[in-house]
FINU-806146 format. One record per residue: residue number from 1; residue in one letter; x, y, z of N, C-alpha, C in turn. Coordinates in steps of 0.2 Angstrom, whole numbers. Atoms other than C-alpha are relative to their C-alpha. Layout:
// residues N
 lovo roro   n_x   n_y   n_z  ca_x  ca_y  ca_z   c_x   c_y   c_z
  NUM    A     X     Y     Z     X     Y     Z     X     Y     Z
...
This chain:
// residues 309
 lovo roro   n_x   n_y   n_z  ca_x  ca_y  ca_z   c_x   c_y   c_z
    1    X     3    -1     7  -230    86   -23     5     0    -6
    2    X    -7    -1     5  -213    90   -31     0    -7    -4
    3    X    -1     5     2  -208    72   -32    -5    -5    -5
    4    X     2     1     0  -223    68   -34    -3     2   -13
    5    X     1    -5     4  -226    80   -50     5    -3    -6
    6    X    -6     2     4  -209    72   -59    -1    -8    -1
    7    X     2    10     3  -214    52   -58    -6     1    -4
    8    X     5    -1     2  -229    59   -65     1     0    -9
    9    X    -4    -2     9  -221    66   -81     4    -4    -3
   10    X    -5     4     2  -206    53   -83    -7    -7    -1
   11    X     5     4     2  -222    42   -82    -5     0    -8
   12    X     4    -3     7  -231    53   -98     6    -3    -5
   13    X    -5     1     5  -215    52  -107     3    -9    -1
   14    X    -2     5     1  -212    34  -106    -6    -4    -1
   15    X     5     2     6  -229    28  -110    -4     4    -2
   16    X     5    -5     3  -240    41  -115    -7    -3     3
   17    X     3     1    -2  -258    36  -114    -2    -8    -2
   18    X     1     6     1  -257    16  -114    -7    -4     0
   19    X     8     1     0  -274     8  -121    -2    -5     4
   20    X     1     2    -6  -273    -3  -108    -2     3     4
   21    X    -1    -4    -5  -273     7   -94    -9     4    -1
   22    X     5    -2    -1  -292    13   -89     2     7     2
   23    X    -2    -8    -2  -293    31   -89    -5     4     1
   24    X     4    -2    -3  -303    42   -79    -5     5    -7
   25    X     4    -5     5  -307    54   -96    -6    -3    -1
   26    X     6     4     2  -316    40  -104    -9     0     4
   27    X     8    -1    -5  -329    38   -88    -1     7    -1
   28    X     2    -7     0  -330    58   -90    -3     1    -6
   29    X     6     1     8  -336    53  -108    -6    -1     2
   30    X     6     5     0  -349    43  -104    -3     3     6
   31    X     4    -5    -6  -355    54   -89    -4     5    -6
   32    X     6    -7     5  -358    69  -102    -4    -3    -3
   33    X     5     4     6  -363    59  -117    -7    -4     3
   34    X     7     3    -4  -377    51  -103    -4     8     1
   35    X     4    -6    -3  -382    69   -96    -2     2    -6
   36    X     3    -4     6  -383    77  -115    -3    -5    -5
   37    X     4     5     3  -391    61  -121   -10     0     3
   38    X     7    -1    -4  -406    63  -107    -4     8     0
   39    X     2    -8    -3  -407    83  -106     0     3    -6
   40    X    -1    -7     8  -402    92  -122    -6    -2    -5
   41    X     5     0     3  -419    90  -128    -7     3     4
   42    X     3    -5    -6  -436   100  -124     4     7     2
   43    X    -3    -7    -2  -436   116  -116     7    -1     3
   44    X    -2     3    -5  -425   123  -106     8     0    -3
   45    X    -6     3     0  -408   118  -114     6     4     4
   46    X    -8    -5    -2  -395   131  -109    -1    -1     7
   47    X     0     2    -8  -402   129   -90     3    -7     1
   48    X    -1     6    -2  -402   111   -91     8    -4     1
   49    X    -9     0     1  -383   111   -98     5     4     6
   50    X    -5    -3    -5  -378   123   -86     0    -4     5
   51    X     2     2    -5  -385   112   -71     5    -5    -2
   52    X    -4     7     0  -375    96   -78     5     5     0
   53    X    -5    -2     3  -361   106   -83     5     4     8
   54    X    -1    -1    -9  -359   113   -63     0    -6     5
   55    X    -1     3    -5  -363    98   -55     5    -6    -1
   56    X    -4     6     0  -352    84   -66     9     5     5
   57    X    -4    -5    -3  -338    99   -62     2    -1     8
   58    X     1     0    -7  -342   101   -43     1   -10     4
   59    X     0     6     0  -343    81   -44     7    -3     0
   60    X    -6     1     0  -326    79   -50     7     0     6
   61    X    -5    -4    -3  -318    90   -37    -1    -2     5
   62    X    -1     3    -6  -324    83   -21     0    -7     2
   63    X    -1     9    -3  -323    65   -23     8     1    -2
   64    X    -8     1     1  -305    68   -30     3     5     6
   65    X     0    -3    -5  -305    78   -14     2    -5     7
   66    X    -1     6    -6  -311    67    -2     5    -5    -1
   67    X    -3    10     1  -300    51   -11     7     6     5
   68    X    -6    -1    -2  -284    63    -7     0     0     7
   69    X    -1    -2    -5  -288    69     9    -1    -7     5
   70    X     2    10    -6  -293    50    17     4    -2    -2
   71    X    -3     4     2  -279    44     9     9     1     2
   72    X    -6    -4    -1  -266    56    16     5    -2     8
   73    X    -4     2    -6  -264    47    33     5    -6     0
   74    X    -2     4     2  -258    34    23     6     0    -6
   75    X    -2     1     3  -243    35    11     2    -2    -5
   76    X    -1     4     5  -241    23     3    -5    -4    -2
   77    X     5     0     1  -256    23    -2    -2    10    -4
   78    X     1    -6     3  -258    43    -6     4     4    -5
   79    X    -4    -2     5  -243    46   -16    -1    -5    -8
   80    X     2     4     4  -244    31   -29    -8     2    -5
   81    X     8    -4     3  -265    39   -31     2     7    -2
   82    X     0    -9     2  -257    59   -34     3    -3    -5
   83    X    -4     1     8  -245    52   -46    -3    -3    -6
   84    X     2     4     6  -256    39   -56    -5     8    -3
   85    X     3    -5     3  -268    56   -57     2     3    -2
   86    X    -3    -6     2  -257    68   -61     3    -3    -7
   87    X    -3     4     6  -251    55   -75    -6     1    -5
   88    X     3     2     2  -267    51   -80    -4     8    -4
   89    X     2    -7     2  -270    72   -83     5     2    -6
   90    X    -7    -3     5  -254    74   -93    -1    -4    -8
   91    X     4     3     6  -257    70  -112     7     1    -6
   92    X    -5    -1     3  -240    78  -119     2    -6    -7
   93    X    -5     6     5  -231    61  -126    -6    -3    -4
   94    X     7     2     3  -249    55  -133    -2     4    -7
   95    X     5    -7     5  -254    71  -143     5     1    -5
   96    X    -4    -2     3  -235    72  -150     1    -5    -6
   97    X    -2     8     1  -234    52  -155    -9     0    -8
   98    X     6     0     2  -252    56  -163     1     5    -7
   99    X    -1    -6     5  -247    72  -174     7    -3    -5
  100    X    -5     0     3  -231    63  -180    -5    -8    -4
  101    X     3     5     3  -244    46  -184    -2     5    -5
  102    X     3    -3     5  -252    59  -195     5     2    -8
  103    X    -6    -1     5  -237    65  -206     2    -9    -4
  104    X    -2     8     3  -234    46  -209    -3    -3    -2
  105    X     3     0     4  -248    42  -214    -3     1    -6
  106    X     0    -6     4  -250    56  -225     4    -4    -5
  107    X    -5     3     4  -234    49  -232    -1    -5    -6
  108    X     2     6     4  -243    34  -238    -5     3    -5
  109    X     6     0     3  -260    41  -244    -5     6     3
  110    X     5    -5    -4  -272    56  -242    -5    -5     4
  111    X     4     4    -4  -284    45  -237    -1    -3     8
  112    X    -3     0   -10  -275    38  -222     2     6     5
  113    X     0    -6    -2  -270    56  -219    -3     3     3
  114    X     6    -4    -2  -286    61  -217    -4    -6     5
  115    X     2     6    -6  -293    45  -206     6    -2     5
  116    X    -6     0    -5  -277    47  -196    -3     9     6
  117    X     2    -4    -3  -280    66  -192    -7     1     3
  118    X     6     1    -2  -297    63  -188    -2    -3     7
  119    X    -1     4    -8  -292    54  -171     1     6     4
  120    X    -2    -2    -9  -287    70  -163    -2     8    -2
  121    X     3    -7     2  -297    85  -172    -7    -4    -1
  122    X     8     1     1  -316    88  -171    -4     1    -7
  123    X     2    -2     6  -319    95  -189    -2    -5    -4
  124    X     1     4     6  -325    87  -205     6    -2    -2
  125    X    -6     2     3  -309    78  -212    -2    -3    -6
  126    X     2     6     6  -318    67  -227     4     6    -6
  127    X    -4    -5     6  -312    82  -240     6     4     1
  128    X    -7    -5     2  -296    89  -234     4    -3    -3
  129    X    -7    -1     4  -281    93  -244     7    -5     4
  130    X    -5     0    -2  -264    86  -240     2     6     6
  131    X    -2    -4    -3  -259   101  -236    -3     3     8
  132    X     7    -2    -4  -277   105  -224     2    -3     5
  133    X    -1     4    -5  -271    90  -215     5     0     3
  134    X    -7     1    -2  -254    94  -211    -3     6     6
  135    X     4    -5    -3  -263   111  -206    -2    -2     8
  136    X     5     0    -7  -275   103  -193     3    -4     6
  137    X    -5     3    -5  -262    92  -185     3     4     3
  138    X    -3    -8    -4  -250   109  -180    -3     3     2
  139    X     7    -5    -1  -266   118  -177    -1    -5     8
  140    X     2     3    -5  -270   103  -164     5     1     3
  141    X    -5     0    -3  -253   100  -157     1     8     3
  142    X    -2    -6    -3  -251   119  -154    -6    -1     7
  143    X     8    -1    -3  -270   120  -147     2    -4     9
  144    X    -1     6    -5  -267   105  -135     5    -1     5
  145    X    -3     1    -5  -250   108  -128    -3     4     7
  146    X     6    -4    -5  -263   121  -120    -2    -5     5
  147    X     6     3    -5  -276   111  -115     1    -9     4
  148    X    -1     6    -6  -266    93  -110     4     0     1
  149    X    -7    -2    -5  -249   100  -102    -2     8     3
  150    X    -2    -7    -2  -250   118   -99    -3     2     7
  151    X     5    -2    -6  -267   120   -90    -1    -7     5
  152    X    -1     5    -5  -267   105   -80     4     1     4
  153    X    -5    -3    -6  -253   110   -73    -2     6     2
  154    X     1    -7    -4  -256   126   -70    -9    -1     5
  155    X     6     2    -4  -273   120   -61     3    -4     4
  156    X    -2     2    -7  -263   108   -49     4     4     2
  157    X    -2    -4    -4  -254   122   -45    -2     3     2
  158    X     4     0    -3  -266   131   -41    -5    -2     6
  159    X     6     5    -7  -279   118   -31     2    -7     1
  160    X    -4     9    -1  -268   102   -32    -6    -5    -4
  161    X     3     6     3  -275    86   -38    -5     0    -2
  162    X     5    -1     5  -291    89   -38    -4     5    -4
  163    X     0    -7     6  -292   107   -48     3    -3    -7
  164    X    -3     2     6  -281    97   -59    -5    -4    -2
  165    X     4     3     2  -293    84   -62    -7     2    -2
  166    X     6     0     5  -308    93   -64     1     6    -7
  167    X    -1    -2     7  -300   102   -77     1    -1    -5
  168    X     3     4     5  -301    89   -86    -3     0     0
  169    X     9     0     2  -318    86   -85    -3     9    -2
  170    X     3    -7     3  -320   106   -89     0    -1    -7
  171    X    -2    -2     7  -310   104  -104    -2    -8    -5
  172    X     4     4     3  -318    87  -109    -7     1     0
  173    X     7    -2     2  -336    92  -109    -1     5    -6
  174    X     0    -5     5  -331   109  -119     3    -5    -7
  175    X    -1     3     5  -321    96  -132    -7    -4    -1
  176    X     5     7     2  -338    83  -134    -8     8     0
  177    X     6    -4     1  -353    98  -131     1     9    -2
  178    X    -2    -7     0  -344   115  -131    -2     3    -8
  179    X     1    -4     7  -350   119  -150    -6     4    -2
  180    X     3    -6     0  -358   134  -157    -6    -4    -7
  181    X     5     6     4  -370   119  -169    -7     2     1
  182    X     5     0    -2  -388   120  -169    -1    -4     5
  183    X     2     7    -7  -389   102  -156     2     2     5
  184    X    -2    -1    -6  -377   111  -145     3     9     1
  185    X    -2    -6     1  -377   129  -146    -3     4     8
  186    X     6    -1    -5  -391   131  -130     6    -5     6
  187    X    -6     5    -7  -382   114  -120     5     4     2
  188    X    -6     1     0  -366   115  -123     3     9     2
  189    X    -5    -8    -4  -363   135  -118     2    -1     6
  190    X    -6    -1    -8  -358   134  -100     6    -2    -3
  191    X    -5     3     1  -348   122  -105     7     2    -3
  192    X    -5    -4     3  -340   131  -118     3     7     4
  193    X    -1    -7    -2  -340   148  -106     5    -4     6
  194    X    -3     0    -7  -332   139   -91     7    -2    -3
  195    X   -10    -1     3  -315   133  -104     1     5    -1
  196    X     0    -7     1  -316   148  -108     5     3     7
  197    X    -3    -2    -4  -312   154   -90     7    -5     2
  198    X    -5     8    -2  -303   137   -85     8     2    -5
  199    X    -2    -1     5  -291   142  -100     4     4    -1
  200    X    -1    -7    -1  -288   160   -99     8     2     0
  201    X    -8    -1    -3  -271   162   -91     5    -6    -4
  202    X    -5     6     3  -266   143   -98     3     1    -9
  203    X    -2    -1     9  -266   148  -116     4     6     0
  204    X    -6    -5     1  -254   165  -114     3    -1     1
  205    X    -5    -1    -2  -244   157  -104     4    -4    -5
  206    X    -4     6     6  -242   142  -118     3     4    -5
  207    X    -3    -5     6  -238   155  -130     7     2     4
  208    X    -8    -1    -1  -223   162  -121     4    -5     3
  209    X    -5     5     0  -217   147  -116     2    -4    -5
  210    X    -1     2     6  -217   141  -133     6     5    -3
  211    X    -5    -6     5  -208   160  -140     5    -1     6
  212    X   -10    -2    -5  -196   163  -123     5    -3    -4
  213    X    -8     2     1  -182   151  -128    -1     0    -8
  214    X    -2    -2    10  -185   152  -149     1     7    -1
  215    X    -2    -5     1  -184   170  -148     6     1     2
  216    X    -7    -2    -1  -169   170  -137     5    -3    -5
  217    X    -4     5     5  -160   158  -148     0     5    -7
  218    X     1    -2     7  -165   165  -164     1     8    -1
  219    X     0    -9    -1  -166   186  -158    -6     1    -4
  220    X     7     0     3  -185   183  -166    -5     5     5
  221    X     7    -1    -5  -195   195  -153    -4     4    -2
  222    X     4    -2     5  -205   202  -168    -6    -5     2
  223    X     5     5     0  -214   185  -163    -6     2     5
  224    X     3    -1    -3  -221   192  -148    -8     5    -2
  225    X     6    -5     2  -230   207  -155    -5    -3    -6
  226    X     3     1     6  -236   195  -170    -5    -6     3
  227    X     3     5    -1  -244   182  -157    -7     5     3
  228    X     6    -7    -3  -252   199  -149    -5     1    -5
  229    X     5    -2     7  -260   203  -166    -5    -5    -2
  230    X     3     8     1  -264   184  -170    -4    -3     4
  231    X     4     4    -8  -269   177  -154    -7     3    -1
  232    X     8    -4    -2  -287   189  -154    -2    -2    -6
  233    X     5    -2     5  -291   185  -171    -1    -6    -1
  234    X     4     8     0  -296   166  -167    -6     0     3
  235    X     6     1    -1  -315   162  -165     1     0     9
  236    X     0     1    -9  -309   156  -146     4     3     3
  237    X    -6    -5    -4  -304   167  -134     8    -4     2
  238    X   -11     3    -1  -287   155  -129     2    -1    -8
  239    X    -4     3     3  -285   144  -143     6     5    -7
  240    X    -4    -5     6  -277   160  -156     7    -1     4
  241    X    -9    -1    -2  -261   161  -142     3    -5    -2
  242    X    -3     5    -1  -254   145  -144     1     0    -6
  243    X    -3     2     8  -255   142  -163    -2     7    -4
  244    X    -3    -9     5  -252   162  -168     7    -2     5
  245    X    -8     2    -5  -234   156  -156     4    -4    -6
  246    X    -4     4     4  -231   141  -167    -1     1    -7
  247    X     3    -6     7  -239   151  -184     8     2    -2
  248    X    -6    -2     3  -224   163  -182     5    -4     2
  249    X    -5     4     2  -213   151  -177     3    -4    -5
  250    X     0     5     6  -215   141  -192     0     4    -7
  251    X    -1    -6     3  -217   157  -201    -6    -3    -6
  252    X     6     6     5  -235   146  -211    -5     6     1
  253    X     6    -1     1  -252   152  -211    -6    -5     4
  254    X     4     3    -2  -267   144  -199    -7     3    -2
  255    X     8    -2     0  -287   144  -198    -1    -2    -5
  256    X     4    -3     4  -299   149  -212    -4    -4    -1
  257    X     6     3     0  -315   139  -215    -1    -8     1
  258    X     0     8    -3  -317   121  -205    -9    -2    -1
  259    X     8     3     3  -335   109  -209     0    -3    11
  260    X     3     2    -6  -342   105  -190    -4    -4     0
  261    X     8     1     1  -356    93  -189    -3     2    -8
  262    X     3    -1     7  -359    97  -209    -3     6     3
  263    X    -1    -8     2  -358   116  -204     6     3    -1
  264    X    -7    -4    -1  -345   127  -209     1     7     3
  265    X    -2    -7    -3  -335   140  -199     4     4    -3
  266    X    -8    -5     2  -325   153  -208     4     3     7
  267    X    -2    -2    -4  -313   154  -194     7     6    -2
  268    X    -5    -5     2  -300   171  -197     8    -3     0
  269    X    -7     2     1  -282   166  -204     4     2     5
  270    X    -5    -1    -3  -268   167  -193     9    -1    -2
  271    X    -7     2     3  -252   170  -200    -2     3    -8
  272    X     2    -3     6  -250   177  -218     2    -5    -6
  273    X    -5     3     5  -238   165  -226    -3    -7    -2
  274    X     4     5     3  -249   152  -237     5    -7    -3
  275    X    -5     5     2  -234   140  -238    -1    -8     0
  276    X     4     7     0  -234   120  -242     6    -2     9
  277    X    -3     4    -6  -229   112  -223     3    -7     2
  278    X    -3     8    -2  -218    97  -220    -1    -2     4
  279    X    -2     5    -7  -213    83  -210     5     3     3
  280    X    -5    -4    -3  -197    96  -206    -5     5     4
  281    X     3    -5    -4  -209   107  -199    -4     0     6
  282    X     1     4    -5  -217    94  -188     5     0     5
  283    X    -4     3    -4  -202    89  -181     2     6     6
  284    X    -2    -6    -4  -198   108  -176    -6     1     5
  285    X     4     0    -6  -215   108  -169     0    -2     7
  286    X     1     5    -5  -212    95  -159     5     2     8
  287    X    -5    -4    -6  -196   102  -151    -4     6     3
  288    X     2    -8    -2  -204   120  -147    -6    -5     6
  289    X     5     5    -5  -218   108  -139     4    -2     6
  290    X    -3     1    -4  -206    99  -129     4     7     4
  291    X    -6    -6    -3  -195   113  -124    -6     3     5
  292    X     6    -5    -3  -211   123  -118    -3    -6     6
  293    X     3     4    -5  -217   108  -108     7    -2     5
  294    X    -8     1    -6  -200   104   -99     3     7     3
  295    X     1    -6    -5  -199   122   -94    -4     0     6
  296    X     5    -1    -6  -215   123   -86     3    -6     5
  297    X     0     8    -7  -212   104   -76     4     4     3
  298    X    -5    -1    -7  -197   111   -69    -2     6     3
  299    X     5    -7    -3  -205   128   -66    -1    -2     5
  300    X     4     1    -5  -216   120   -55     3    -4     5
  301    X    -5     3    -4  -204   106   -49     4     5     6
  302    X    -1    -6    -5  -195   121   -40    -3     3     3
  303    X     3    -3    -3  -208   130   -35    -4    -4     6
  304    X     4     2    -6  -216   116   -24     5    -5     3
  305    X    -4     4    -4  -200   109   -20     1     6     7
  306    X     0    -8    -7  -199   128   -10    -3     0     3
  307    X     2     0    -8  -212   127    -2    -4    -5     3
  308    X    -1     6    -7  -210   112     8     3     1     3
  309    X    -5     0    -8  -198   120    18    -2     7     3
């Protein structure tokens, strides 16, 4: 798994997610979007969301089940399959390449600014500020290194390949129905209750693997007790740890009132410091991101290189 776990990642790192490349998320779109196309209508809906929302999950985890285990007598053939799905879960180089497109757009034109960040956040984007935009980028980047490095990984180490994979599909369903909307308030709850758990431990641990090494470096461990305060006062139970981490690392201001679906949510600020955010502040994101993801790999790199023996 080790070896495995490391071709996986020098694989993220050197393409990201190539549009070529058919990729399992997409078909997990097009599953939900068929199940909440035919169901989320009529009584009934929060049963009927729960039922899809249980069985595309359970659906994920035993066919990526069965492929490993049938495929294990076979090497070369079952390694080549762990690696392309453990790749194919990793979203790091993708999410960074996407927040830096944002700043550079920006560069050109609010317009594009805002038709740029709109690729990788679910909010209203048609009236944000320059500034809003720079916001929603760090605000995703933080969020993200969560939900496509952190907990991935930490779901194939806990259940292997296929606990990783259907943790995708958890935390894809919660992105496309998980919202508190009139359309998906009923459906979309399991869905949102089960990232929720899915999530739990992924988002703390994001947050100190983000502060450990800037605090060490910096002697910043005020950070800790200010992500403790921050973290709780986001609408979602994870997403507050990660970006109250890079909040006071950046020493900025996150949150406060986002358009959904043409509803708005006042979500509670994080952070106090109402400052204008750069392309330098990007950059530092980017590093605190990477450092926090190149931790954890080798973390685990270690941990399953020990017990093979």
């Amino acid at each position: 798994m080790s070896l495995s776990l490391l071709a996986a990642w020098l694989l993220d790192l050197l393409l990201g997610d190539p549009a070529w490349l058919p990729h399992p998320v997409v078909g997990f779109g097009k599953m939900i979007a068929w199940g909440e196309r035919h169901l989320n209508k009529g009584r009934h809906r929060m049963l009927k969301g729960a039922v899809m929302t249980i069985l595309l999950d359970a659906l994920v985890f035993f066919a990526t089940w069965v492929l490993m285990h049938c495929t294990r007598p076979y090497p070369f053939l079952h390694y080549p399959i762990a690696v392309l799905l453990i790749f194919y879960c990793l979203a790091g180089t993708t999410l960074i390449r996407e927040v830096r497109a944002v700043f550079l757009a920006l560069d050109r034109s609010l317009e594009e600014g805002r038709r740029q960040v709109a690729r990788i956040v679910g909010r209203d984007t048609s009236q944000l500020s320059a500034q809003e935009v720079r916001t929603a980028a760090l605000e995703t980047l933080a969020e993200n290194l969560s939900d496509g490095v952190v907990a991935p990984l930490f779901w194939l180490a806990v259940g292997g390949v296929p606990a990783m994979l259907t943790y995708k599909m958890v935390n894809t369903q919660d992105s496309m129905i998980g919202y508190r909307t009139e359309r998906f308030k009923d459906f979309g709850c399991w869905a949102a209750r089960v990232d929720d758990v899915a999530n739990f431990i992924p988002a703390r641990l994001t947050a100190l693997l983000m502060l450990l090494p800037y605090a060490l470096v910096t002697f910043r461990f005020s950070l800790f007790a200010f992500v403790w305060r921050n973290g709780r006062r986001h609408a979602s139970p994870n997403s507050g740890y990660p970006e109250a981490a890079l909040a006071g690392i950046l020493n900025c201001r996150f949150g406060g009132p986002h358009y959904y679906f043409g509803q708005i949510f006042d979500k509670p600020y994080i952070g106090e410091n109402d400052r204008q955010l750069t392309t330098a502040d990007m950059e530092t994101a980017v590093r605190v991101n990477r450092v926090a993801e190149v931790l954890f790999i080798f973390a685990l790199f270690a941990l399953f290189h020990l017990c093979t023996f």
